[in-house]
mmCIF file of the N, C-alpha and C atoms, coordinates in Angstrom:
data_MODEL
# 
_entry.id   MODEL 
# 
loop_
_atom_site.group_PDB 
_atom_site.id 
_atom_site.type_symbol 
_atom_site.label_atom_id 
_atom_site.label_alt_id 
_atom_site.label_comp_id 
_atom_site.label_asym_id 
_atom_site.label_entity_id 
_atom_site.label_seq_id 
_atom_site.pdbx_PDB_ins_code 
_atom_site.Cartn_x 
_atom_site.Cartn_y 
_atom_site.Cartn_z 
_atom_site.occupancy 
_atom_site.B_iso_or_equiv 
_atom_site.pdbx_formal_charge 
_atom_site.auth_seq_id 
_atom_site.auth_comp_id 
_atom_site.auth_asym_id 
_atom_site.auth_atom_id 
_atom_site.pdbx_PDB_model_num 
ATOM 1   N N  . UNK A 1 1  ? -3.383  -7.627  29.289 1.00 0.00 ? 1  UNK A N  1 
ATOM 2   C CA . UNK A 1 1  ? -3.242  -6.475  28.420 1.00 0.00 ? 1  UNK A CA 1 
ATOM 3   C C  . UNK A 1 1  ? -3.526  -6.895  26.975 1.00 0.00 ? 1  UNK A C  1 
ATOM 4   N N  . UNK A 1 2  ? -4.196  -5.773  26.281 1.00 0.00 ? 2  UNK A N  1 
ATOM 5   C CA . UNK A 1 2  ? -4.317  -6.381  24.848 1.00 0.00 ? 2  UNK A CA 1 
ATOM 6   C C  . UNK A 1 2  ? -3.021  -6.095  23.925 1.00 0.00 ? 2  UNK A C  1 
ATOM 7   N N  . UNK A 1 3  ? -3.483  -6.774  22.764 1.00 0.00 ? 3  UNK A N  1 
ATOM 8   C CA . UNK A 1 3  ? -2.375  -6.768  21.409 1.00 0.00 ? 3  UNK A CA 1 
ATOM 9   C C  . UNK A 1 3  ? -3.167  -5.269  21.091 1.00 0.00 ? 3  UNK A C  1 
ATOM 10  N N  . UNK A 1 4  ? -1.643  -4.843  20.516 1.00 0.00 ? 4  UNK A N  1 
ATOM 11  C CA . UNK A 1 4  ? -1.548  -3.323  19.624 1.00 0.00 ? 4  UNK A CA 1 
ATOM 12  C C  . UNK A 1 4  ? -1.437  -4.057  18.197 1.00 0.00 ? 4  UNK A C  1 
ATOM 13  N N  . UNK A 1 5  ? -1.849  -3.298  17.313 1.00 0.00 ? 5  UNK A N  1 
ATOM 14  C CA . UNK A 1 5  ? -1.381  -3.048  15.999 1.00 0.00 ? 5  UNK A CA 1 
ATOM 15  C C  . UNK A 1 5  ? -0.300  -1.990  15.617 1.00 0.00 ? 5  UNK A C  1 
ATOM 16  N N  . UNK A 1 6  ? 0.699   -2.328  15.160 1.00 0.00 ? 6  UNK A N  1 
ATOM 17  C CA . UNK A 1 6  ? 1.188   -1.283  15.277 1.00 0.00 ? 6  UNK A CA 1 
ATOM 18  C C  . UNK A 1 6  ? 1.199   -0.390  13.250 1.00 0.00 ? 6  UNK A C  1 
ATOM 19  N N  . UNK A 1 7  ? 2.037   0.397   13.298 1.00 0.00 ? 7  UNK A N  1 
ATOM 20  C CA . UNK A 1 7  ? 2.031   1.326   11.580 1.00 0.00 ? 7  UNK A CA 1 
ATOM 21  C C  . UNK A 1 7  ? 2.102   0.642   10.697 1.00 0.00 ? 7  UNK A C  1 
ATOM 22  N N  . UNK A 1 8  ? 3.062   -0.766  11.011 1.00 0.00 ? 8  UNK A N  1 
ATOM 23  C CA . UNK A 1 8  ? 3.654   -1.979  9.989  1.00 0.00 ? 8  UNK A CA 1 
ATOM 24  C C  . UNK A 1 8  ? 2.454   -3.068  9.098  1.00 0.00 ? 8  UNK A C  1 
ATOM 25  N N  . UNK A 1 9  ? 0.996   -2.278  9.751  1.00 0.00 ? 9  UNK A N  1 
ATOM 26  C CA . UNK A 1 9  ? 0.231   -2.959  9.725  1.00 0.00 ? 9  UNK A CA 1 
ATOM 27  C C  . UNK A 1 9  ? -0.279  -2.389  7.860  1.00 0.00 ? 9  UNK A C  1 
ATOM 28  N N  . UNK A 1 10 ? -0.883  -3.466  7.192  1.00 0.00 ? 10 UNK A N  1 
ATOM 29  C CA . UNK A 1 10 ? -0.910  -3.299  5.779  1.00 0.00 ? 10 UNK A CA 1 
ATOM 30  C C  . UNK A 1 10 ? -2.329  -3.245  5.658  1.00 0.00 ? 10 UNK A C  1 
ATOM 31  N N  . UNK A 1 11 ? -2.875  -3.555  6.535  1.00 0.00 ? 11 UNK A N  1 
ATOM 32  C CA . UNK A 1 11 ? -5.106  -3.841  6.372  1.00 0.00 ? 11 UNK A CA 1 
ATOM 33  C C  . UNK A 1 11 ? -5.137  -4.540  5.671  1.00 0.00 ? 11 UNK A C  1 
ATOM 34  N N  . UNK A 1 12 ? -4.257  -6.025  5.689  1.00 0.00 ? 12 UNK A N  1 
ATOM 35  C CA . UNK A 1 12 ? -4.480  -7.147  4.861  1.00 0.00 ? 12 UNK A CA 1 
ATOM 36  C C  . UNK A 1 12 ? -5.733  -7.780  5.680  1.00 0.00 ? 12 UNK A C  1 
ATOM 37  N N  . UNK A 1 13 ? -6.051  -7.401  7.021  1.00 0.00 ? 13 UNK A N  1 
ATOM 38  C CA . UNK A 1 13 ? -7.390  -7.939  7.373  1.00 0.00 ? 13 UNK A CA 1 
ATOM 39  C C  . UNK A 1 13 ? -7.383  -9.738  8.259  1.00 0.00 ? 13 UNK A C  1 
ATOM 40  N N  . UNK A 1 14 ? -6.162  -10.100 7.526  1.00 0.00 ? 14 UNK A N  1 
ATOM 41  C CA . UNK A 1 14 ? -5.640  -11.882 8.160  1.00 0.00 ? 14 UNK A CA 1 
ATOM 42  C C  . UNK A 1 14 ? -5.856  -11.377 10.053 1.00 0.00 ? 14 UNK A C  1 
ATOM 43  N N  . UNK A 1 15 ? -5.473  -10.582 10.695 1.00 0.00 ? 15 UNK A N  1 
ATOM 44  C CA . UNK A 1 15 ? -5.541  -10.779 11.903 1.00 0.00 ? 15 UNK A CA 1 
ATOM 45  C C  . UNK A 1 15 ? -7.443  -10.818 12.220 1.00 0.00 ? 15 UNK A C  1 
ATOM 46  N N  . UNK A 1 16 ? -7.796  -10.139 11.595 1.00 0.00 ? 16 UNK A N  1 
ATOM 47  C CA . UNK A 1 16 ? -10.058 -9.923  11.729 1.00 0.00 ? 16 UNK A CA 1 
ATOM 48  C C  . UNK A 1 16 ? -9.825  -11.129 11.467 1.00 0.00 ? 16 UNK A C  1 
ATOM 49  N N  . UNK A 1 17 ? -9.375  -11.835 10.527 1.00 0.00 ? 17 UNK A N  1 
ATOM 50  C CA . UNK A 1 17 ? -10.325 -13.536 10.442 1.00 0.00 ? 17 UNK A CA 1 
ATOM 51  C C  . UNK A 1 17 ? -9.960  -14.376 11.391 1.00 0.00 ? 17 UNK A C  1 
ATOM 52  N N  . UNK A 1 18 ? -8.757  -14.156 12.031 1.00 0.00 ? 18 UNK A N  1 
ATOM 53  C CA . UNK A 1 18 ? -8.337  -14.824 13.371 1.00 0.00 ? 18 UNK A CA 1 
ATOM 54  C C  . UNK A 1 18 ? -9.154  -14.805 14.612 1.00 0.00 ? 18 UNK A C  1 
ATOM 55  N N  . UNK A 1 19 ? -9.071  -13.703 14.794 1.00 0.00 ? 19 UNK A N  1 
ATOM 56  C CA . UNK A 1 19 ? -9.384  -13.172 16.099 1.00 0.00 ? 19 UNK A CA 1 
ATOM 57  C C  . UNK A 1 19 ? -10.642 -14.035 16.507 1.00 0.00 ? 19 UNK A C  1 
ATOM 58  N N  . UNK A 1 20 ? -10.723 -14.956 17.655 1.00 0.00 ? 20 UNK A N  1 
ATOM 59  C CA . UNK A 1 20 ? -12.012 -15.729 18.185 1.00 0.00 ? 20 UNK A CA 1 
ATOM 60  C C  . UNK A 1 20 ? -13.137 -14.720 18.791 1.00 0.00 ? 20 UNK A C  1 
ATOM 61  N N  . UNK A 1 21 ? -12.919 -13.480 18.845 1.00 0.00 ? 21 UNK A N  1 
ATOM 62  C CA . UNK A 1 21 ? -13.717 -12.902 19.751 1.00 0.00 ? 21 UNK A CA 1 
ATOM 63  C C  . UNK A 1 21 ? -14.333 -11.780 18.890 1.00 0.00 ? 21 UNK A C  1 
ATOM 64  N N  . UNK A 1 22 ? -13.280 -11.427 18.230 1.00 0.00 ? 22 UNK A N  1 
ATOM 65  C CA . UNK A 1 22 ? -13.866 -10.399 16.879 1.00 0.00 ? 22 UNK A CA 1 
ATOM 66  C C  . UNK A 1 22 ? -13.725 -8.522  17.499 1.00 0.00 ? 22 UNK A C  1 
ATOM 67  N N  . UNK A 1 23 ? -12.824 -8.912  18.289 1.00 0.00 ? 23 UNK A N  1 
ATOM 68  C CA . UNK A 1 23 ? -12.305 -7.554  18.577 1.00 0.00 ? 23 UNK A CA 1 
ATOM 69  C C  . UNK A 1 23 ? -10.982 -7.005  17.615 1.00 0.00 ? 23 UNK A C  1 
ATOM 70  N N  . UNK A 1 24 ? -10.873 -7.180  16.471 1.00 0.00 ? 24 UNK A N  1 
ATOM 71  C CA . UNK A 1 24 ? -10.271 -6.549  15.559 1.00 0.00 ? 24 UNK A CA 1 
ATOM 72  C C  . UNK A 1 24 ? -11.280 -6.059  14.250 1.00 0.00 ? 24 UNK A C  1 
ATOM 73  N N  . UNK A 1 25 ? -10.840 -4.649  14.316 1.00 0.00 ? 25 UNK A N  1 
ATOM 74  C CA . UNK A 1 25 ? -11.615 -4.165  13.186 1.00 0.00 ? 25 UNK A CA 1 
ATOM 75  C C  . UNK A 1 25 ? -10.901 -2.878  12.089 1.00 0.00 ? 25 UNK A C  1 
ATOM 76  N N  . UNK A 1 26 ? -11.557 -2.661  10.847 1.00 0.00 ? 26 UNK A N  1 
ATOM 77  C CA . UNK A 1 26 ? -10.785 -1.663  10.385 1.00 0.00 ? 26 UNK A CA 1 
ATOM 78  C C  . UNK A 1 26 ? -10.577 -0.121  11.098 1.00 0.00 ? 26 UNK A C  1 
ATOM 79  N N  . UNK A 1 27 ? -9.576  0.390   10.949 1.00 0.00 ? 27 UNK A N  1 
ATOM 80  C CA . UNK A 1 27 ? -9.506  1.735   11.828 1.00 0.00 ? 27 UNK A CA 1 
ATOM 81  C C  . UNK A 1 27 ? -9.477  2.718   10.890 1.00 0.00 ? 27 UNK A C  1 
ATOM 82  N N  . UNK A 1 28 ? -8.916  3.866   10.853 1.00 0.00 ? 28 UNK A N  1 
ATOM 83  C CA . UNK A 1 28 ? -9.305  5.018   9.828  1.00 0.00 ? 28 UNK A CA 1 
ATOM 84  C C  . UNK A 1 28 ? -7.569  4.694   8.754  1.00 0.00 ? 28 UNK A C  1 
ATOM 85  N N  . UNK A 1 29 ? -6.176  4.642   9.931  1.00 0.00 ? 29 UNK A N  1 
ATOM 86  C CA . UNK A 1 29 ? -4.754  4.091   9.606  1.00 0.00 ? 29 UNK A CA 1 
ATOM 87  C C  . UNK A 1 29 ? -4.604  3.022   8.817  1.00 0.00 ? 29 UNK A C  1 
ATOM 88  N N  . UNK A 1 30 ? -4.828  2.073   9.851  1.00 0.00 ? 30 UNK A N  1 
ATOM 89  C CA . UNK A 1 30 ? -4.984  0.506   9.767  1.00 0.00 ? 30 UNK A CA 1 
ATOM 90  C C  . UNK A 1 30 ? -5.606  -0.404  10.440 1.00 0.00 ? 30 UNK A C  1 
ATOM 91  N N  . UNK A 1 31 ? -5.419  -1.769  10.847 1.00 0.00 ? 31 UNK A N  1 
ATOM 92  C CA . UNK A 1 31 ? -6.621  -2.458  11.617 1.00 0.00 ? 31 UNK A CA 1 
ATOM 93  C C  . UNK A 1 31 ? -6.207  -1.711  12.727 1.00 0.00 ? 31 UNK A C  1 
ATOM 94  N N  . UNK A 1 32 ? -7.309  -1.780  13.880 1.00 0.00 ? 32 UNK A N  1 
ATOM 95  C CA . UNK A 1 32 ? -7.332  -1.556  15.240 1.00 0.00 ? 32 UNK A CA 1 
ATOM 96  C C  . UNK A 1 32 ? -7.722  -3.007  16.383 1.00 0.00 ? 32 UNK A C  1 
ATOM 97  N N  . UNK A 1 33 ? -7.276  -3.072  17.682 1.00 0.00 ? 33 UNK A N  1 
ATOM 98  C CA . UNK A 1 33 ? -7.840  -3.541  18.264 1.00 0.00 ? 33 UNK A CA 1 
ATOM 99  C C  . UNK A 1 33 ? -8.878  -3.179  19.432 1.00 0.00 ? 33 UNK A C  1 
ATOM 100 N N  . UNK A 1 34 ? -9.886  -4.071  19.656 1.00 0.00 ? 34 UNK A N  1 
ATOM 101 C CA . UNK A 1 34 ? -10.547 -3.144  20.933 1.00 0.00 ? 34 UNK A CA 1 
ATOM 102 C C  . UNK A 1 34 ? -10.449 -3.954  22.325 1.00 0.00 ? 34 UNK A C  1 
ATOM 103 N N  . UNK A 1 35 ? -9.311  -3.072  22.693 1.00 0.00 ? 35 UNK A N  1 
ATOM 104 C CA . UNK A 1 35 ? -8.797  -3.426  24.365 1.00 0.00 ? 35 UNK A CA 1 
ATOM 105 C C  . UNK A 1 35 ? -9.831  -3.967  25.100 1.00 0.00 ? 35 UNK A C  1 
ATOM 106 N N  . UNK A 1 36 ? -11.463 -3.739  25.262 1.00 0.00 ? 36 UNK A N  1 
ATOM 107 C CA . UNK A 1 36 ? -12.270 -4.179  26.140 1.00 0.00 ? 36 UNK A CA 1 
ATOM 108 C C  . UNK A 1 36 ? -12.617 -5.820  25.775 1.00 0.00 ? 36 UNK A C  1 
ATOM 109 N N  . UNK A 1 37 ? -12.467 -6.299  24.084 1.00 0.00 ? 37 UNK A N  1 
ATOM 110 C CA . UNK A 1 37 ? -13.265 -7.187  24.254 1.00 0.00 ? 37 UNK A CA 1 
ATOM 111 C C  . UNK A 1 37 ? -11.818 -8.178  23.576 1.00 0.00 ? 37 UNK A C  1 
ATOM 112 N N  . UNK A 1 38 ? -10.816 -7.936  23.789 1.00 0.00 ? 38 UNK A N  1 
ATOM 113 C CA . UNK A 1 38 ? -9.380  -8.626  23.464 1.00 0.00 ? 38 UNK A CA 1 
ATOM 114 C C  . UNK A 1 38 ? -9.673  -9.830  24.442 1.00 0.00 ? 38 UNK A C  1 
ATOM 115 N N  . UNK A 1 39 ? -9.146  -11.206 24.324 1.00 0.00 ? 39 UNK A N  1 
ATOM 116 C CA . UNK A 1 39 ? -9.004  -11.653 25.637 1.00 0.00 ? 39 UNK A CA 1 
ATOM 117 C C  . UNK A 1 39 ? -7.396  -12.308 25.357 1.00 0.00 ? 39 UNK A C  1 
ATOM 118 N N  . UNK A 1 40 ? -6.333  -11.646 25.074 1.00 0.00 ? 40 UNK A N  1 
ATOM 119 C CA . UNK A 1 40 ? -4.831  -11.560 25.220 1.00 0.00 ? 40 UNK A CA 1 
ATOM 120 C C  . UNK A 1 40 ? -4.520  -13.443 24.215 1.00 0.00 ? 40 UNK A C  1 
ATOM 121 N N  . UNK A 1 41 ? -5.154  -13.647 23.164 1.00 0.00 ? 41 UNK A N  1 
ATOM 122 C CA . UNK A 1 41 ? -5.029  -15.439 23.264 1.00 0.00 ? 41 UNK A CA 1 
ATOM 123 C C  . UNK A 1 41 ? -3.861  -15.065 22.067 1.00 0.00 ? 41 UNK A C  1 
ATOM 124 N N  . UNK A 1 42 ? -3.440  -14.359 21.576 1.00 0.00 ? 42 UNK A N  1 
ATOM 125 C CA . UNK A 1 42 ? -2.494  -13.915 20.490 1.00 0.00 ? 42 UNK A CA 1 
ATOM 126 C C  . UNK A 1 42 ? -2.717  -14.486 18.954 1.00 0.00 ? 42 UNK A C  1 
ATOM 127 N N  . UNK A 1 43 ? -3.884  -15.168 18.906 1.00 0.00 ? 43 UNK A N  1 
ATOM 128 C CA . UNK A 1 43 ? -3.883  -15.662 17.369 1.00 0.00 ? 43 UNK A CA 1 
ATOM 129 C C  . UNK A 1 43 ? -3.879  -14.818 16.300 1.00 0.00 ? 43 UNK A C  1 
ATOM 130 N N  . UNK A 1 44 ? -3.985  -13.666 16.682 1.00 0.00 ? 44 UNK A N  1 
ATOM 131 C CA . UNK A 1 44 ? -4.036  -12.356 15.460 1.00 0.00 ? 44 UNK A CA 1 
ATOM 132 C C  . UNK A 1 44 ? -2.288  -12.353 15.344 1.00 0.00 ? 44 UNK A C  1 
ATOM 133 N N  . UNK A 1 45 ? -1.920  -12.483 16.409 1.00 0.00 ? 45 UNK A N  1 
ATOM 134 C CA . UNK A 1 45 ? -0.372  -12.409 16.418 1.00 0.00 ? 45 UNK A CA 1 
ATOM 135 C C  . UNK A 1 45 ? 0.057   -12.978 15.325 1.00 0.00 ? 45 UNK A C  1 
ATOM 136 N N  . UNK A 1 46 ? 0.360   -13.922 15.460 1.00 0.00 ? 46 UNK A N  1 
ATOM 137 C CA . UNK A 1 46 ? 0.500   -15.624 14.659 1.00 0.00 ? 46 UNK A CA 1 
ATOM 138 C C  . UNK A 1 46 ? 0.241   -15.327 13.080 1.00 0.00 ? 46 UNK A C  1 
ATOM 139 N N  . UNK A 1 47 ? -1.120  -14.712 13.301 1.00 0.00 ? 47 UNK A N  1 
ATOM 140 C CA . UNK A 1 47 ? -2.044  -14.536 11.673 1.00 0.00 ? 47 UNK A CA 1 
ATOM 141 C C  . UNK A 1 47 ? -1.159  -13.291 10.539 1.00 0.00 ? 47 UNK A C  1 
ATOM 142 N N  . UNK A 1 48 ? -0.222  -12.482 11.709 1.00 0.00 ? 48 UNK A N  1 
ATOM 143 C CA . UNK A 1 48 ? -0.069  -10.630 10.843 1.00 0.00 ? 48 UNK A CA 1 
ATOM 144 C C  . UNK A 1 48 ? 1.002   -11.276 10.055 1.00 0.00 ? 48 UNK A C  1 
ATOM 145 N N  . UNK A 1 49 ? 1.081   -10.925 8.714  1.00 0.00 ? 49 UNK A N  1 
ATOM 146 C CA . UNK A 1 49 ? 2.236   -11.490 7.897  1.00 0.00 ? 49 UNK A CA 1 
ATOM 147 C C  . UNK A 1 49 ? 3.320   -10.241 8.075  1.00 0.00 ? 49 UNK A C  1 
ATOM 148 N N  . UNK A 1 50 ? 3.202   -9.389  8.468  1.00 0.00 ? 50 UNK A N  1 
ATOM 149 C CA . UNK A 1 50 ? 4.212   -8.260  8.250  1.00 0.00 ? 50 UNK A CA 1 
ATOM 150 C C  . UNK A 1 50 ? 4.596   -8.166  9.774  1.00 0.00 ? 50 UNK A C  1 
ATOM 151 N N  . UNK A 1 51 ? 4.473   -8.874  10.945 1.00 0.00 ? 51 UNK A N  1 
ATOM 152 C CA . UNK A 1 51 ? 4.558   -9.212  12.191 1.00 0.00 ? 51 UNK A CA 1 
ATOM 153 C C  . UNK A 1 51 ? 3.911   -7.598  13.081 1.00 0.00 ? 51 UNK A C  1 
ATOM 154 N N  . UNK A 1 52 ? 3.008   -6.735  12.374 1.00 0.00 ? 52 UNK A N  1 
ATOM 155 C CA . UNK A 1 52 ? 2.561   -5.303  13.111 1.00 0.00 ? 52 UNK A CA 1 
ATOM 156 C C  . UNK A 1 52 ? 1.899   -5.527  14.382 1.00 0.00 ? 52 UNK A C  1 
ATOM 157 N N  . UNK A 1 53 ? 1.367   -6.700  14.831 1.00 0.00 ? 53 UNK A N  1 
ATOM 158 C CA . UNK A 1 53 ? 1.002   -7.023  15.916 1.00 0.00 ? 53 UNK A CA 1 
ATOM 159 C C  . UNK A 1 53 ? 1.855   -7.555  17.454 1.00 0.00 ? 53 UNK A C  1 
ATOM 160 N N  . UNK A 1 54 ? 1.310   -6.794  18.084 1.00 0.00 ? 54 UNK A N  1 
ATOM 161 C CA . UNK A 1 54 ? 2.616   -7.148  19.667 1.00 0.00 ? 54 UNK A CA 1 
ATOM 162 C C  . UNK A 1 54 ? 1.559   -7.123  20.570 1.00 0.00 ? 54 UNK A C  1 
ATOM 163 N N  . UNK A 1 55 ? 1.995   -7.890  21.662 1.00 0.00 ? 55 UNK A N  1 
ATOM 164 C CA . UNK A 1 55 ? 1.384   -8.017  23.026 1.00 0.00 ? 55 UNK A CA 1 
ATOM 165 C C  . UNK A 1 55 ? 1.981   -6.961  24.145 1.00 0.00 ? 55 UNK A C  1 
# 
């Protein structure tokens, strides 16, 4: 299953420079992820300073 972003999220952007696969991008809210090309490794996790990211 992929990582959500959740509201807590600020579009500081730190989870996009993580991400190995580059399935995080800006959304219209805040960042988004895209469930198809996620592969669950959590480094965006790790990266969100405001912790908006969950598995």
């Amino acid at each position: 299953m992929a990582h959500k972003i959740t509201d807590e999220c600020v579009s500081c952007g730190a989870c996009a420079a993580e991400c190995p696969v580059s399935a995080i991008s800006a959304g219209d809210a805040h960042y988004e992820v895209d469930e198809a090309a996620c592969i669950d490794c959590g480094a965006c996790e790790g990266a969100c300073p405001t912790g908006a990211i969950q598995a």
